[in-house]
Chimera marker file (.cmm) of the C-alpha trace (Angstrom):
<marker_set name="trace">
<marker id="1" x="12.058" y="4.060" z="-11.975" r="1" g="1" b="0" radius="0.5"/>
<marker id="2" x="11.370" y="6.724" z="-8.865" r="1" g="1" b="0" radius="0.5"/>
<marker id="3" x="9.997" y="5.585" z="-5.964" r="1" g="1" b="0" radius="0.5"/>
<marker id="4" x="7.065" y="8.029" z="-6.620" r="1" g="1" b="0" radius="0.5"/>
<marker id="5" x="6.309" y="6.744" z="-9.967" r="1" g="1" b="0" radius="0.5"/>
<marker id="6" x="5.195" y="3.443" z="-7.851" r="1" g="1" b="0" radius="0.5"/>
<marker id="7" x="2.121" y="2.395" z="-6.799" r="1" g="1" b="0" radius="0.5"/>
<marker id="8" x="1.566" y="3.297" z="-3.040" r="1" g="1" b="0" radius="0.5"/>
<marker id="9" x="1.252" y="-0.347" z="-2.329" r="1" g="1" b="0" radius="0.5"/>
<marker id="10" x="4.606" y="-1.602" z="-4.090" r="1" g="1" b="0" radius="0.5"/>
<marker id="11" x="6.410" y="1.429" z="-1.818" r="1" g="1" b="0" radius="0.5"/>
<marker id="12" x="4.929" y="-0.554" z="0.861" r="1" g="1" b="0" radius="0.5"/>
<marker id="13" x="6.143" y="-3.486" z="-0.269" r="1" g="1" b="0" radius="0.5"/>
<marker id="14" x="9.740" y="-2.216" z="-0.188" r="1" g="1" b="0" radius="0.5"/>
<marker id="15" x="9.678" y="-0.267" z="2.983" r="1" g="1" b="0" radius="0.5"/>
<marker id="16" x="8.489" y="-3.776" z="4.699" r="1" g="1" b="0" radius="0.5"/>
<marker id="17" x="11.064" y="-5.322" z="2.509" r="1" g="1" b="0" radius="0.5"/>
<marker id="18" x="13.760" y="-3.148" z="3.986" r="1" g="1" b="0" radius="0.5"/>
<marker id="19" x="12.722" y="-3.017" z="7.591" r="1" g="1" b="0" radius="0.5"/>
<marker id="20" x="13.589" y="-7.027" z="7.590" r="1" g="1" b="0" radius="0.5"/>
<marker id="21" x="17.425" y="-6.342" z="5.618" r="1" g="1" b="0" radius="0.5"/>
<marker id="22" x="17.467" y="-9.926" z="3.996" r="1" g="1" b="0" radius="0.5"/>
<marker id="23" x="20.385" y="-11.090" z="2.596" r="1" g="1" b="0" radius="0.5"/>
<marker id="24" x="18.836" y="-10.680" z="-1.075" r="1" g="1" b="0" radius="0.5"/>
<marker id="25" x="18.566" y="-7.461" z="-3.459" r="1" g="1" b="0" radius="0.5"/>
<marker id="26" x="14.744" y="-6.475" z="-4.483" r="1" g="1" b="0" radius="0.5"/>
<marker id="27" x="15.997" y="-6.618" z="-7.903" r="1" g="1" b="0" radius="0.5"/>
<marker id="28" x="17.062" y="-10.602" z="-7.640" r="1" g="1" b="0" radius="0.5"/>
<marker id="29" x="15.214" y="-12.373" z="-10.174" r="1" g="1" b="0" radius="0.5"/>
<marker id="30" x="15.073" y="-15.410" z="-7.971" r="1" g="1" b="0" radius="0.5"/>
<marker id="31" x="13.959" y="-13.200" z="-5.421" r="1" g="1" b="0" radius="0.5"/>
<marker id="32" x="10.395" y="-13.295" z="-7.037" r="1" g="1" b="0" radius="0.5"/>
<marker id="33" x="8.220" y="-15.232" z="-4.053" r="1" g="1" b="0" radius="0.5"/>
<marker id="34" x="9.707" y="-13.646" z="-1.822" r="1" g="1" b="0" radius="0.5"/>
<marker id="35" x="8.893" y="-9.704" z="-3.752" r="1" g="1" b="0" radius="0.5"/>
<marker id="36" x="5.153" y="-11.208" z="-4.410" r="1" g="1" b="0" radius="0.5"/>
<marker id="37" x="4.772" y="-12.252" z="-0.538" r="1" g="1" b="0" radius="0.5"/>
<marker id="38" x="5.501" y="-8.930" z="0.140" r="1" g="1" b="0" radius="0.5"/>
<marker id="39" x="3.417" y="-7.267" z="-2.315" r="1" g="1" b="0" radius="0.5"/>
<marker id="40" x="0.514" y="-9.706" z="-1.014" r="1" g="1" b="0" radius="0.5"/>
<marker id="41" x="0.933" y="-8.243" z="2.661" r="1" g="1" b="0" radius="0.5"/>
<marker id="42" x="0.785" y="-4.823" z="1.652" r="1" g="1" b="0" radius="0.5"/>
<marker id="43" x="-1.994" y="-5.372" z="-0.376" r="1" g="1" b="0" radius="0.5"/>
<marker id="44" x="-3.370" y="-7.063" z="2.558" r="1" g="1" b="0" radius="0.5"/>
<marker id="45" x="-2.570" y="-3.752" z="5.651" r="1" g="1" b="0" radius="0.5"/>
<marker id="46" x="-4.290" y="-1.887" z="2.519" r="1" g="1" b="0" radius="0.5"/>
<marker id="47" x="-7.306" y="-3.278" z="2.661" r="1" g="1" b="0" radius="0.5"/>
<marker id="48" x="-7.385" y="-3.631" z="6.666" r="1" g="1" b="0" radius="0.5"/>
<marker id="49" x="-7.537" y="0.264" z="7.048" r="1" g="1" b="0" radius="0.5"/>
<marker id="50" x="-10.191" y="0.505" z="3.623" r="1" g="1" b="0" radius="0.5"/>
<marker id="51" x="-12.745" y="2.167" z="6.619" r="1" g="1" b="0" radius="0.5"/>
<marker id="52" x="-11.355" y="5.384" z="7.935" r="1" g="1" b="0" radius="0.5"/>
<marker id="53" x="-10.960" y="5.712" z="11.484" r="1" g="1" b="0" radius="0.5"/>
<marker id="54" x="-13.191" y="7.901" z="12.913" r="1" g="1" b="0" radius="0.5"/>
<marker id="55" x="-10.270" y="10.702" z="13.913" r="1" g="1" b="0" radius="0.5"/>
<marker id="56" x="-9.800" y="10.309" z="10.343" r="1" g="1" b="0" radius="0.5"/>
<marker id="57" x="-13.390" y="11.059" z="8.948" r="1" g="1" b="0" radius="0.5"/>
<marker id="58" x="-13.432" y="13.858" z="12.185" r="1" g="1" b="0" radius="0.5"/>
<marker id="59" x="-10.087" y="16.043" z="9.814" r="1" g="1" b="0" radius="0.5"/>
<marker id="60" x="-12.254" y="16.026" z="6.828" r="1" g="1" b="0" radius="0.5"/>
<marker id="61" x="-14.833" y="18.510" z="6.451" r="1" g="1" b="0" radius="0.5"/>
<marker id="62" x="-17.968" y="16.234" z="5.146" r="1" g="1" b="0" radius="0.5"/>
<marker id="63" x="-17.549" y="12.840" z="6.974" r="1" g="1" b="0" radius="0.5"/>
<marker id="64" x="-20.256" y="11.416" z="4.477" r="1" g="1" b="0" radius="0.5"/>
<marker id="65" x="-17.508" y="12.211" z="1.170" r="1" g="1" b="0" radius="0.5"/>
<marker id="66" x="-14.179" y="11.928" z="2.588" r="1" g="1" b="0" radius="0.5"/>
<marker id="67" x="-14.757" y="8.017" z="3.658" r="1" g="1" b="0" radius="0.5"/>
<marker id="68" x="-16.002" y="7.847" z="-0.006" r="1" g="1" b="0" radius="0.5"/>
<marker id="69" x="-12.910" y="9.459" z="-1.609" r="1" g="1" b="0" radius="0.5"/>
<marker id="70" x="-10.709" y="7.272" z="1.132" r="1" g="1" b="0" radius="0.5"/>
<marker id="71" x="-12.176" y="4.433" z="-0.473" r="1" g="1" b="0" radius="0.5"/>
<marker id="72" x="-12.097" y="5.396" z="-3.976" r="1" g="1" b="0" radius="0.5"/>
<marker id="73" x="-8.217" y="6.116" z="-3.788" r="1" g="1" b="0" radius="0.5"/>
<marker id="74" x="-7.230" y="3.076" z="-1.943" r="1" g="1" b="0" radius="0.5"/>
<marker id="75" x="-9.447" y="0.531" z="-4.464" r="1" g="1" b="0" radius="0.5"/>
<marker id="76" x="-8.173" y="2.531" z="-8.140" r="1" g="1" b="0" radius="0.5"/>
<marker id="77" x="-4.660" y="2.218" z="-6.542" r="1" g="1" b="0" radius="0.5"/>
<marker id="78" x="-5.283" y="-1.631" z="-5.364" r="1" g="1" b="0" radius="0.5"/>
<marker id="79" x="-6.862" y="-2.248" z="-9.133" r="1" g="1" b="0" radius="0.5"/>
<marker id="80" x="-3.333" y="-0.562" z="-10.362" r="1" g="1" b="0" radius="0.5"/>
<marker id="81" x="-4.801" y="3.000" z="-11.169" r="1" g="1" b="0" radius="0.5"/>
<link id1="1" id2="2" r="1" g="1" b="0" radius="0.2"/>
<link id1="2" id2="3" r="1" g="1" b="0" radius="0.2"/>
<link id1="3" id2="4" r="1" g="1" b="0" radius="0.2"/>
<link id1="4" id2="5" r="1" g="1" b="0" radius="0.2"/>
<link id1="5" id2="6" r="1" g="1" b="0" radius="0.2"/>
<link id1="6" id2="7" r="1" g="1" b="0" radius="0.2"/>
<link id1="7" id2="8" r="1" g="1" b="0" radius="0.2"/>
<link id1="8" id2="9" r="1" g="1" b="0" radius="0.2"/>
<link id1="9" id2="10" r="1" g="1" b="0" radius="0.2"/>
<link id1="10" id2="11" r="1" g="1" b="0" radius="0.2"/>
<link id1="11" id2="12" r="1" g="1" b="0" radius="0.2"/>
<link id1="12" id2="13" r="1" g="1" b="0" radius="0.2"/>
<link id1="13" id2="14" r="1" g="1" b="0" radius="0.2"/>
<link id1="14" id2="15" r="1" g="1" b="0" radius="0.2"/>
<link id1="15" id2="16" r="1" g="1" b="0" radius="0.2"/>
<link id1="16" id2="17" r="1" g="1" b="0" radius="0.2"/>
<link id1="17" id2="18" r="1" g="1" b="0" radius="0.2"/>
<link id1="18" id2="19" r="1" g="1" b="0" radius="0.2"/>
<link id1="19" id2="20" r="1" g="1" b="0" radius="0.2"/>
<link id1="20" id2="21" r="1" g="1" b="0" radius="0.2"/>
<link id1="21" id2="22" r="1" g="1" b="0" radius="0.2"/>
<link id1="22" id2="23" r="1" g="1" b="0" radius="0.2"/>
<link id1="23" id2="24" r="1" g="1" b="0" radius="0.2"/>
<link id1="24" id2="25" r="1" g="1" b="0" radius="0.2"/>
<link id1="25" id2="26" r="1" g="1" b="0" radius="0.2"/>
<link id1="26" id2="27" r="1" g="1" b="0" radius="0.2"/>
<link id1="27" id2="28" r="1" g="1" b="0" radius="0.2"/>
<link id1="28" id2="29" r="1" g="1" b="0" radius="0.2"/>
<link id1="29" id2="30" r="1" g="1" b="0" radius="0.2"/>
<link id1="30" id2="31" r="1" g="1" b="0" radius="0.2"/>
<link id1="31" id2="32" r="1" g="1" b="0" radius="0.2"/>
<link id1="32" id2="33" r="1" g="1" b="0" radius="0.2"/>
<link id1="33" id2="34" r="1" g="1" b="0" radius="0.2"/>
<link id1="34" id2="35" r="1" g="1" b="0" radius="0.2"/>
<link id1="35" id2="36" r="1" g="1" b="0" radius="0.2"/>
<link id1="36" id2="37" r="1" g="1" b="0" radius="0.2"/>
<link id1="37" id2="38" r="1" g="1" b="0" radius="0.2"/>
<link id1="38" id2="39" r="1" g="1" b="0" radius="0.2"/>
<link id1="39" id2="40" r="1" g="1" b="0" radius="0.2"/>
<link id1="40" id2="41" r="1" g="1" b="0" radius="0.2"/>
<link id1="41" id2="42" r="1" g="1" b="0" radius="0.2"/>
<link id1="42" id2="43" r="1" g="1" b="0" radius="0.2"/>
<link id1="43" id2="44" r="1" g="1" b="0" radius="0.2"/>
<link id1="44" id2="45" r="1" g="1" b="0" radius="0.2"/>
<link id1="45" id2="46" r="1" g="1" b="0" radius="0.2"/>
<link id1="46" id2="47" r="1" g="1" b="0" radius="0.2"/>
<link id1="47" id2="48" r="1" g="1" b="0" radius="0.2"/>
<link id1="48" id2="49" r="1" g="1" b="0" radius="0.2"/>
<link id1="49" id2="50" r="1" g="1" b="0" radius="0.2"/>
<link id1="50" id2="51" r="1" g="1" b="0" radius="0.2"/>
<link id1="51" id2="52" r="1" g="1" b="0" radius="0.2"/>
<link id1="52" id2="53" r="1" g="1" b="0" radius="0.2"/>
<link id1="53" id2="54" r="1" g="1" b="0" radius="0.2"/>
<link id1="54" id2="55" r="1" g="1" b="0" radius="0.2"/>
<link id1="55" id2="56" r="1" g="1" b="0" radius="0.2"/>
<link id1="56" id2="57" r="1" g="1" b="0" radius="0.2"/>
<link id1="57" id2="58" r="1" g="1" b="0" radius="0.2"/>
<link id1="58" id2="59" r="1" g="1" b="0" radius="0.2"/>
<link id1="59" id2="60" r="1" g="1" b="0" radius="0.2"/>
<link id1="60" id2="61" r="1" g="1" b="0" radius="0.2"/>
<link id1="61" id2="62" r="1" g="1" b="0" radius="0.2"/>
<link id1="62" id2="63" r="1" g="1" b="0" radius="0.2"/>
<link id1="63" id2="64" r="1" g="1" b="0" radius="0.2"/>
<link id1="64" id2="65" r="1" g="1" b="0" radius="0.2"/>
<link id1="65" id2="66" r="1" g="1" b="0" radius="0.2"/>
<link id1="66" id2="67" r="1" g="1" b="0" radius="0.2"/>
<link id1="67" id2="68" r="1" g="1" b="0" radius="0.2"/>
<link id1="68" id2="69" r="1" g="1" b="0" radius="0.2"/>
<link id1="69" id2="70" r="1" g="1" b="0" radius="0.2"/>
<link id1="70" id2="71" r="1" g="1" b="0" radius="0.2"/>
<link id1="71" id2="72" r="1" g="1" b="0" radius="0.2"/>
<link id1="72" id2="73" r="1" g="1" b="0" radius="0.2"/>
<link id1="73" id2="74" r="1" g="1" b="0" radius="0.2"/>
<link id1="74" id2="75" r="1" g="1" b="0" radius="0.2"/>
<link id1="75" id2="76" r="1" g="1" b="0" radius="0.2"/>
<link id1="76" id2="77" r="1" g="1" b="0" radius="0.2"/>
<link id1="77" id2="78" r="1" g="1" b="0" radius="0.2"/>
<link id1="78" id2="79" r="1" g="1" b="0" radius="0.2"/>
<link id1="79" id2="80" r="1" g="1" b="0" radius="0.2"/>
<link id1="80" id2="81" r="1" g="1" b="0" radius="0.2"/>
</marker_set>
């Protein structure tokens, strides 16, 4: 499967994966915890940074919408959308 046919959270998941180099391949099917752990802290940065930063809301041109639409993308893709 491509990367970009992931969910933004699971390419999270990898990328914190690979920044530690453990000894085991994602793929391991033993290596199950240890994939879910990671899904569960990228699920948790994801939710941390839900609320835009206010440099964030200041690039978009209708602060009021674009902390809506922040939040609408990041919930459908934490529900798996």
């Amino acid at each position: 499967m491509p990367e970009t046919d992931l969910l933004p959270f699971e390419r999270a998941a990898r990328a914190m994966y690979a920044t530690v180099k453990p000894d085991w391949d994602w793929s391991d099917p033993d290596a199950e915890p240890t994939r879910r752990m990671y899904r569960d802290n990228a699920r948790a940065a994801f939710l941390a940074v839900m609320e835009p930063s206010a440099a964030m809301l200041q690039k978009g041109e209708n602060r009021a919408d674009c902390r809506s639409v922040w939040q609408a993308m990041l919930a459908a893709m934490l529900q798996g959308d």
